[in-house]
C-alpha positions in Angstrom: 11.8 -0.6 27.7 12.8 1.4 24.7 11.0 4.8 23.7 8.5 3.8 20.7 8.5 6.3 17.9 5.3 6.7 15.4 4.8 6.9 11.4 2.2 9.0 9.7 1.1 5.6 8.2 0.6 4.0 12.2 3.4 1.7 12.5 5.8 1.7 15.6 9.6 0.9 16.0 11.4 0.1 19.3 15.0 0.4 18.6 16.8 -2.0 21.1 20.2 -3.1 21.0 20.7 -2.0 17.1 17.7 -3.5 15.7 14.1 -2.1 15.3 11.3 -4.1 15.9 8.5 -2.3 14.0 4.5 -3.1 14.2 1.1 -1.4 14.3 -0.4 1.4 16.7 -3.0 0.6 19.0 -5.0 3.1 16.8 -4.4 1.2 13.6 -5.5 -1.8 15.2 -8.7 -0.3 16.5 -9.5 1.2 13.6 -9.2 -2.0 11.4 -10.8 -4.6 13.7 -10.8 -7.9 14.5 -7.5 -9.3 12.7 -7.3 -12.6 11.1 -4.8 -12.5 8.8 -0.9 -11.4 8.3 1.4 -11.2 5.4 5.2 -11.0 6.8 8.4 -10.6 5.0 11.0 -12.8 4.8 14.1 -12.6 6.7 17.3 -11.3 4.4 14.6 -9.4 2.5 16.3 -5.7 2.0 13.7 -2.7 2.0 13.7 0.9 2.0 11.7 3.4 3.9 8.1 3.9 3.2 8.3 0.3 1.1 4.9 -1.9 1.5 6.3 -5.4 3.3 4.0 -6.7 5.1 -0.5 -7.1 4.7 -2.6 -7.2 7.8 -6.3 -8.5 6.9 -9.0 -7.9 9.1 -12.7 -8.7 8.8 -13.1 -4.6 7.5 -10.2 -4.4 5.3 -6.5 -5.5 4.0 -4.0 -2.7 4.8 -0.4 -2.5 3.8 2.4 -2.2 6.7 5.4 0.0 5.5 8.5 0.1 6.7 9.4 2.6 8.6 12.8 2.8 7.8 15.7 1.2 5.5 17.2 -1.9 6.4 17.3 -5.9 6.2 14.8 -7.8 7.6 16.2 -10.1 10.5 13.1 -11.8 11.6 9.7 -11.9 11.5 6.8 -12.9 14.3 5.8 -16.3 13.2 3.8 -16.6 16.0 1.2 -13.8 14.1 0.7 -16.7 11.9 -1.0 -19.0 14.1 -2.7 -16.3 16.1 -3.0 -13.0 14.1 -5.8 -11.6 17.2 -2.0 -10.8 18.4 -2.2 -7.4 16.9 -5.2 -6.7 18.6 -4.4 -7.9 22.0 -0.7 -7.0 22.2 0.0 -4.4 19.1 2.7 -3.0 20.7 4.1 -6.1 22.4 3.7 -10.0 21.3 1.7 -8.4 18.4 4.7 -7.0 16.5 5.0 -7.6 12.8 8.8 -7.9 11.9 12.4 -6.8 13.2 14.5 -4.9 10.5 18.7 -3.9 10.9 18.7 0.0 10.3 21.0 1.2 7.4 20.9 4.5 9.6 20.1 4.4 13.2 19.0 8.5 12.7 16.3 7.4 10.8 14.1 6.7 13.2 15.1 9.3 15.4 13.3 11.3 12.8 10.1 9.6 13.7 7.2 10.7 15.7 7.1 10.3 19.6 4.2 9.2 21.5 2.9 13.3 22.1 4.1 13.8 18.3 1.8 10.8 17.3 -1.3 11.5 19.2 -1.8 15.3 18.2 -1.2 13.9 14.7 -4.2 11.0 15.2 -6.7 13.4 16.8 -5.7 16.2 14.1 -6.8 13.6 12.0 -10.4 12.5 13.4 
């Protein structure tokens, strides 16, 4: 399976076969709870990196999923829709949010690694 790189804002990206699949951290899912609600983009949608386009709602709080990078959306995980607990069981597997085409592959080679990403959670606690 593809190396996951990390955002500052707790999203992942798996880049396999030249399109990222992005979604939340295990941490971000902890931190917000139980989730019962998700927002997704719609496919064709164009966004840039950092750009709010997606809403996870839990029973603490409604948080905004960035992108990680720029792109088009290609898909997103309908099956969040009928069972959002996804992103809790599975947040980095059946629990991913959406799948965006990378303008620029190097983007997210720019992104955090796993050892990156947890120094930066636990310098954050």
């Amino acid at each position: 399976m593809a190396e996951l790189k990390y955002t500052k804002d707790h999203e992942w990206v798996r880049l396999e076969g030249g399109v990222a699949t992005i979604g939340i951290t295990d941490h971000a899912q902890t931190a917000l709870g139980d989730v019962v609600f998700v927002d997704l983009p719609e496919a064709g949608r164009d966004v840039t990196a950092g750009e709010a386009c997606a809403v996870v709602e839990s029973v603490k709080a409604a948080s905004d999923v960035y992108a990680p990078i720029a792109g088009s959306i290609v898909e997103s995980n309908q099956a969040l829709s009928d069972d959002p607990a996804l992103v809790n069981s599975a947040p980095t597997a059946e629990g991913w949010f959406f799948k965006i085409k990378p303008a620029d592959e190097a983007e997210i080679a720019a992104l955090m690694d796993e050892a990156a990403y947890q120094a930066f959670v636990d310098s954050q606690a």
